[in-house]
MMTF fields as JSON, N, C-alpha, C and O atoms, coordinates in Angstrom:
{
  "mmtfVersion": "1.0.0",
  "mmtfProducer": "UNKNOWN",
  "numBonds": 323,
  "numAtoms": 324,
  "numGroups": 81,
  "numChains": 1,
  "numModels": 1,
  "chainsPerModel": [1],
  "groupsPerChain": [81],
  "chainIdList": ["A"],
  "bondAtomList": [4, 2, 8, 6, 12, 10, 16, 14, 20, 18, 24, 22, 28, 26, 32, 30, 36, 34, 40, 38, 44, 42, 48, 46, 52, 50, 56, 54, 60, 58, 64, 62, 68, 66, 72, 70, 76, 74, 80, 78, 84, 82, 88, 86, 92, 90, 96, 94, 100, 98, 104, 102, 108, 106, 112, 110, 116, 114, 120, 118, 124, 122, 128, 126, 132, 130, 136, 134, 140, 138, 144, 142, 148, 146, 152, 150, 156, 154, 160, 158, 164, 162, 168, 166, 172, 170, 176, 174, 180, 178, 184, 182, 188, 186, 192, 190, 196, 194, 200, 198, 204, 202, 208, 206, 212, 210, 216, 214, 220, 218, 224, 222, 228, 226, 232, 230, 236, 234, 240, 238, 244, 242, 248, 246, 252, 250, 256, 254, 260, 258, 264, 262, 268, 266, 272, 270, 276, 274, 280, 278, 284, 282, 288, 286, 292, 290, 296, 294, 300, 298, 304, 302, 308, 306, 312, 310, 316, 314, 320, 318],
  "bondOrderList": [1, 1, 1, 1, 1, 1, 1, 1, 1, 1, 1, 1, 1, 1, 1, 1, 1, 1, 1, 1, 1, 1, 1, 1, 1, 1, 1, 1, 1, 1, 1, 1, 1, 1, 1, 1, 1, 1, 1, 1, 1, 1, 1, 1, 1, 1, 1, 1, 1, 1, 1, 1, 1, 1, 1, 1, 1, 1, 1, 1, 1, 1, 1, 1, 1, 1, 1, 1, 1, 1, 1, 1, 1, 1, 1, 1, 1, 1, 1, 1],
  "groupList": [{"groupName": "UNK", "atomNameList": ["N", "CA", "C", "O"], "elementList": ["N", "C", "C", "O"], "formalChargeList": [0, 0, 0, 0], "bondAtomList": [1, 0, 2, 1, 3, 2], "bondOrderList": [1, 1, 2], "singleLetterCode": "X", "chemCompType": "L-PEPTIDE LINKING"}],
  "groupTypeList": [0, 0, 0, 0, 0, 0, 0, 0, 0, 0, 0, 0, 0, 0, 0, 0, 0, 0, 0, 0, 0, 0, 0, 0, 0, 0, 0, 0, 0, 0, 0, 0, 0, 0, 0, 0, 0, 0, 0, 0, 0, 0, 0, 0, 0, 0, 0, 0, 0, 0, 0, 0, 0, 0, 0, 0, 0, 0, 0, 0, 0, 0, 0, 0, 0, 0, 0, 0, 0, 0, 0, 0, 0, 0, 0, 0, 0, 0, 0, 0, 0],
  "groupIdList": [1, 2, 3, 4, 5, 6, 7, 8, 9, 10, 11, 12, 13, 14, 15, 16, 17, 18, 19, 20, 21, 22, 23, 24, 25, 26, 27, 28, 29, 30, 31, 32, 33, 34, 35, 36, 37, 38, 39, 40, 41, 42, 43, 44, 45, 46, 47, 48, 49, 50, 51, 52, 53, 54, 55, 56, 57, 58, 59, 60, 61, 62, 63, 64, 65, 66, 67, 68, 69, 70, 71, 72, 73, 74, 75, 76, 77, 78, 79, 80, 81],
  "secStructList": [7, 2, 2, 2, 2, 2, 2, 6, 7, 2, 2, 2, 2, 2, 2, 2, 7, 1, 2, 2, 2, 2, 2, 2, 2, 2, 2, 2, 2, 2, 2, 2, 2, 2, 2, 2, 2, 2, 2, 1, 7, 6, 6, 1, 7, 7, 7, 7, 7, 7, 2, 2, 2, 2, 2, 2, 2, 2, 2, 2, 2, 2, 2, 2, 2, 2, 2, 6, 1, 1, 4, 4, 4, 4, 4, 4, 1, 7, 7, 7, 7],
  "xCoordList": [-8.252, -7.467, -6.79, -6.693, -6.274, -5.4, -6.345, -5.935, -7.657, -8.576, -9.36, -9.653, -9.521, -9.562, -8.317, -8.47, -7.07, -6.009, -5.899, -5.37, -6.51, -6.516, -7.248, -6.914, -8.514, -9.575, -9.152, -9.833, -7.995, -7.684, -8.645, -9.004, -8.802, -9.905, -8.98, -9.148, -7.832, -6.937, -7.754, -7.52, -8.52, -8.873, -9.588, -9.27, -10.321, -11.259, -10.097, -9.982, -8.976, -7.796, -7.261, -6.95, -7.317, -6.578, -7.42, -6.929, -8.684, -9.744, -10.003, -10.404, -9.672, -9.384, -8.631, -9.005, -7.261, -6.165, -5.06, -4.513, -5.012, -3.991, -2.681, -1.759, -2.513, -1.365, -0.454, 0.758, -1.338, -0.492, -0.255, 0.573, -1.556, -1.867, -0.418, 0.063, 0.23, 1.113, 2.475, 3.475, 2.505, 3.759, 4.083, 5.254, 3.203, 3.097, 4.193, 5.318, 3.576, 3.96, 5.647, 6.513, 6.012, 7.367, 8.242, 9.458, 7.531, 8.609, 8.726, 9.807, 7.401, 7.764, 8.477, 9.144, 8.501, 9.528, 11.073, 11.933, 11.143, 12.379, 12.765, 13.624, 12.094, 12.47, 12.904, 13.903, 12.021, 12.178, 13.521, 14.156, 13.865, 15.007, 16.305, 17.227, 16.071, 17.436, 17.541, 18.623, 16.285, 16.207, 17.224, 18.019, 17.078, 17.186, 19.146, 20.039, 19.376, 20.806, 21.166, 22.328, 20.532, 21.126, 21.224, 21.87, 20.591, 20.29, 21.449, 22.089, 21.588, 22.603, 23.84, 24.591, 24.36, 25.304, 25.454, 25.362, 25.818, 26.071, 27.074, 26.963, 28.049, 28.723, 28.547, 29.629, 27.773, 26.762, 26.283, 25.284, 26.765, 26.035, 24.474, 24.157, 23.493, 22.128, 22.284, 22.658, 21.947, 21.852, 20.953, 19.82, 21.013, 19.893, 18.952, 19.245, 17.78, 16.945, 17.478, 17.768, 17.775, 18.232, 17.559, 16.428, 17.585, 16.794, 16.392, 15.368, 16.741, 15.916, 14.695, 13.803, 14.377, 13.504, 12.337, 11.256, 13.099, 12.097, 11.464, 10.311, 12.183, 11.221, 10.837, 10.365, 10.945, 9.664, 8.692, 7.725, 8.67, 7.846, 6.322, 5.122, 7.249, 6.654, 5.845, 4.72, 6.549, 5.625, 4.538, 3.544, 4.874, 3.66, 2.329, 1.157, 3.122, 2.05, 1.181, 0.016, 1.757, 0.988, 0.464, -0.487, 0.452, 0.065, -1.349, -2.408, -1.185, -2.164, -3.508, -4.714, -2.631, -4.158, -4.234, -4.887, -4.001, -4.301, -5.51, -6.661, -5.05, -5.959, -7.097, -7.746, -7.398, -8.036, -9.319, -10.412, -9.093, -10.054, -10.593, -11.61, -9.936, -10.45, -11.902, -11.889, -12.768, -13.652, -13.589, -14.383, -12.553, -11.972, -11.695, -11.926, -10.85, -10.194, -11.191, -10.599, -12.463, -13.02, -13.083, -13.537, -12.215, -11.728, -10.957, -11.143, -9.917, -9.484, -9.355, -8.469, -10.794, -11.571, -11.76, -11.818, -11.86, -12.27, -13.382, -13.799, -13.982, -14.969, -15.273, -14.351, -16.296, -16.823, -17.747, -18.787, -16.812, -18.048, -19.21, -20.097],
  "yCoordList": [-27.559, -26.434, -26.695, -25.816, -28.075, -28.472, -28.322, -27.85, -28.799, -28.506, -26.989, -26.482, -26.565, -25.171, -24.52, -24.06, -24.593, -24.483, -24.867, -24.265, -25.934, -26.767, -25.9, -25.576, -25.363, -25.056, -23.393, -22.58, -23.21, -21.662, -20.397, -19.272, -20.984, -19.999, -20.018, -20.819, -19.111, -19.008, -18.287, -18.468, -17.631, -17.308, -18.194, -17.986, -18.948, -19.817, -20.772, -20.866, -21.696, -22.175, -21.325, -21.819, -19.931, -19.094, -19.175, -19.117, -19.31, -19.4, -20.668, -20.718, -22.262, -23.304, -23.681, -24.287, -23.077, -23.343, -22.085, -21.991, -21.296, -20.181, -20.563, -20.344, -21.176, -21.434, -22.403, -22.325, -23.308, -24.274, -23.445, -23.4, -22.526, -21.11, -20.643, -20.819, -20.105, -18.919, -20.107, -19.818, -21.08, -21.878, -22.388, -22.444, -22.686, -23.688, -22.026, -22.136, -21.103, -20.02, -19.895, -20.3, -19.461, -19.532, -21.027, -21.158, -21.75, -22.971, -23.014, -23.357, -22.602, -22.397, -21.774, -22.06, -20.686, -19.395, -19.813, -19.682, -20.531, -21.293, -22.044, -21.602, -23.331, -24.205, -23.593, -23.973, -22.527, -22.094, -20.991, -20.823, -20.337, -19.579, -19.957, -19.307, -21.885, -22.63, -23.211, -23.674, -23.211, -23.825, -22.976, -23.551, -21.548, -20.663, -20.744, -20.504, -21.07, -20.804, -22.159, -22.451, -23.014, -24.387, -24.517, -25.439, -23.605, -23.704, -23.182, -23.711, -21.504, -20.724, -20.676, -19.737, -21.818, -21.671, -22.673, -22.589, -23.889, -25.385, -25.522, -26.569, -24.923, -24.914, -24.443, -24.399, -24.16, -23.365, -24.19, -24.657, -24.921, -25.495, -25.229, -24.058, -26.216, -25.606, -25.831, -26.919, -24.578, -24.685, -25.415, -24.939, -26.117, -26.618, -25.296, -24.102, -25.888, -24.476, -25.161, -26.354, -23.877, -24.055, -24.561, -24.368, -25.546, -26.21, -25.42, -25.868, -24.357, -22.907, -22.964, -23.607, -22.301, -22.262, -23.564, -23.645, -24.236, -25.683, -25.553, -25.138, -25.882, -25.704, -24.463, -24.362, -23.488, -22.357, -22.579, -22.401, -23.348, -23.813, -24.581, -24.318, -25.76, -26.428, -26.017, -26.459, -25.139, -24.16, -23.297, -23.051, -22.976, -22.184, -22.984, -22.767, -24.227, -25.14, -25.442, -25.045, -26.335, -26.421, -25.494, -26.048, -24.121, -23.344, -22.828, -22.751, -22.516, -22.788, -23.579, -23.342, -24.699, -26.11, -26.023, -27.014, -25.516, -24.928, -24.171, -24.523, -23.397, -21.702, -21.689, -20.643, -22.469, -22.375, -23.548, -23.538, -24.239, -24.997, -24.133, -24.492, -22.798, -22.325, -21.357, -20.708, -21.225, -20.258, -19.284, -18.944, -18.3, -17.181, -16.425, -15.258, -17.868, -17.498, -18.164, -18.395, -18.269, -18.721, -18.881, -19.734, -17.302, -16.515, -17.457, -17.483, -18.421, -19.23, -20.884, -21.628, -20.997, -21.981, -21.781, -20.661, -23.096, -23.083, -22.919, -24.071, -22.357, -21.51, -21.865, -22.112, -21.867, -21.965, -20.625, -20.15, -20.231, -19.174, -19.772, -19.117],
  "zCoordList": [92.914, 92.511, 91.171, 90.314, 91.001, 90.008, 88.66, 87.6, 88.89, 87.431, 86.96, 85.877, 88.485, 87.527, 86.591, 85.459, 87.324, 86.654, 85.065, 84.131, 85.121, 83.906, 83.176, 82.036, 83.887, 82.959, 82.638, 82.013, 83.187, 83.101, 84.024, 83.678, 85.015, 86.19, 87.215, 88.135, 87.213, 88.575, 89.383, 90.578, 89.168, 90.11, 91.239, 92.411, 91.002, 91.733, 92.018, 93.24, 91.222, 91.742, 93.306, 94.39, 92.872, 94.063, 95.819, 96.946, 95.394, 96.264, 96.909, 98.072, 95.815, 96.563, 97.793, 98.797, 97.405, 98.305, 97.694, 96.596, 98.773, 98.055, 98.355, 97.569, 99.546, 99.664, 98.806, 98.606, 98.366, 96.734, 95.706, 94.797, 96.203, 94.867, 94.596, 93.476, 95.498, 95.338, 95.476, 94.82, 96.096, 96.21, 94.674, 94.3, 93.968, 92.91, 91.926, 91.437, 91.946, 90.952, 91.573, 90.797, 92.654, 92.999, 93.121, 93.257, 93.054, 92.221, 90.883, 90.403, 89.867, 88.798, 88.335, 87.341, 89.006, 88.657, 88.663, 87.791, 90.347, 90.377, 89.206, 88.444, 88.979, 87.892, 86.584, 85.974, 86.143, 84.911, 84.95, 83.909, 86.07, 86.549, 86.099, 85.606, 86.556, 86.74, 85.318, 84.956, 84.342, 83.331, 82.297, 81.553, 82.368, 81.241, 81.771, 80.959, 83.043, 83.486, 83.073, 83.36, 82.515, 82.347, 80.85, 80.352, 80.107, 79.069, 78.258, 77.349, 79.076, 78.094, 78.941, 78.68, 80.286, 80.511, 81.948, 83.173, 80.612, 81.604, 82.383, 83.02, 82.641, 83.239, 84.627, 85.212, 85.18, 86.331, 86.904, 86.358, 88.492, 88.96, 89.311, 89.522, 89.387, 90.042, 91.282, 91.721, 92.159, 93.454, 94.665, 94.595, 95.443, 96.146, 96.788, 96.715, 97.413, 98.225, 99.182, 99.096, 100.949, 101.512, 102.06, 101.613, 103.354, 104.112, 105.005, 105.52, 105.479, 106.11, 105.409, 105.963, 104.029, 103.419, 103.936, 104.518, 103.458, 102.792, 104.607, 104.731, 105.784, 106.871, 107.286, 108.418, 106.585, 106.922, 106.685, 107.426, 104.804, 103.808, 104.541, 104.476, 105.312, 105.83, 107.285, 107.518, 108.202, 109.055, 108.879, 109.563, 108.016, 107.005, 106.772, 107.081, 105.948, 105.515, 106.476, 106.43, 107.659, 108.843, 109.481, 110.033, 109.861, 109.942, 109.265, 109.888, 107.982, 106.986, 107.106, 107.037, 107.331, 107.693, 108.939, 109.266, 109.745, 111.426, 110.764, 110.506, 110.647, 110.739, 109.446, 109.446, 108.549, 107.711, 108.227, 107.663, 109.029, 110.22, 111.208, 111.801, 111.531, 112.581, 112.401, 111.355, 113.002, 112.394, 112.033, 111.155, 112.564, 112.855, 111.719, 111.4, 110.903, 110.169, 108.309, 107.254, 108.506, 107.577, 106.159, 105.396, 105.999, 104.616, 103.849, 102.632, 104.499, 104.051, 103.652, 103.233, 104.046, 103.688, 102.129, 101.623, 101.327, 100.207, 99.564, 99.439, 99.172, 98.569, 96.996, 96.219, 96.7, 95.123, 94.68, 95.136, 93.515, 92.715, 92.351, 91.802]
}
């Protein structure tokens, strides 16, 4: 996933593993969020993510690699154009 990225083919990145797919873009978003608040106004603590989050994060994840093993659910198997 990480080298199509590289190679600029999100799409086929998206088709590897969507779930890094779409996590990777909302941490970026995060980081760069806290960047621009750190930037034009240091005085602003950065906030932690709540640990709610982070173990949904992680239910999901497992979840994910459950169901992308199952036949059922094949769509989310990784795939090559």
């Amino acid at each position: 996933m990480f080298l199509s990225i590289a190679e600029l083919n999100f799409y086929q990145a998206f088709r590897y593993n969507p779930f890094v797919f779409v996590l990777l873009i909302i941490y970026l978003n995060y980081k760069l969020y806290y960047l621009i608040i750190w930037l034009f106004d240091r005085n602003k603590k950065q906030k932690k993510i709540p640990e709610l989050i982070i173990y949904i994060i992680l239910i999901v994840a497992i979840l994910f690699g459950i169901l992308r093993n199952i036949e059922i659910f094949n769509w989310l198997a990784p795939t090559k154009l």
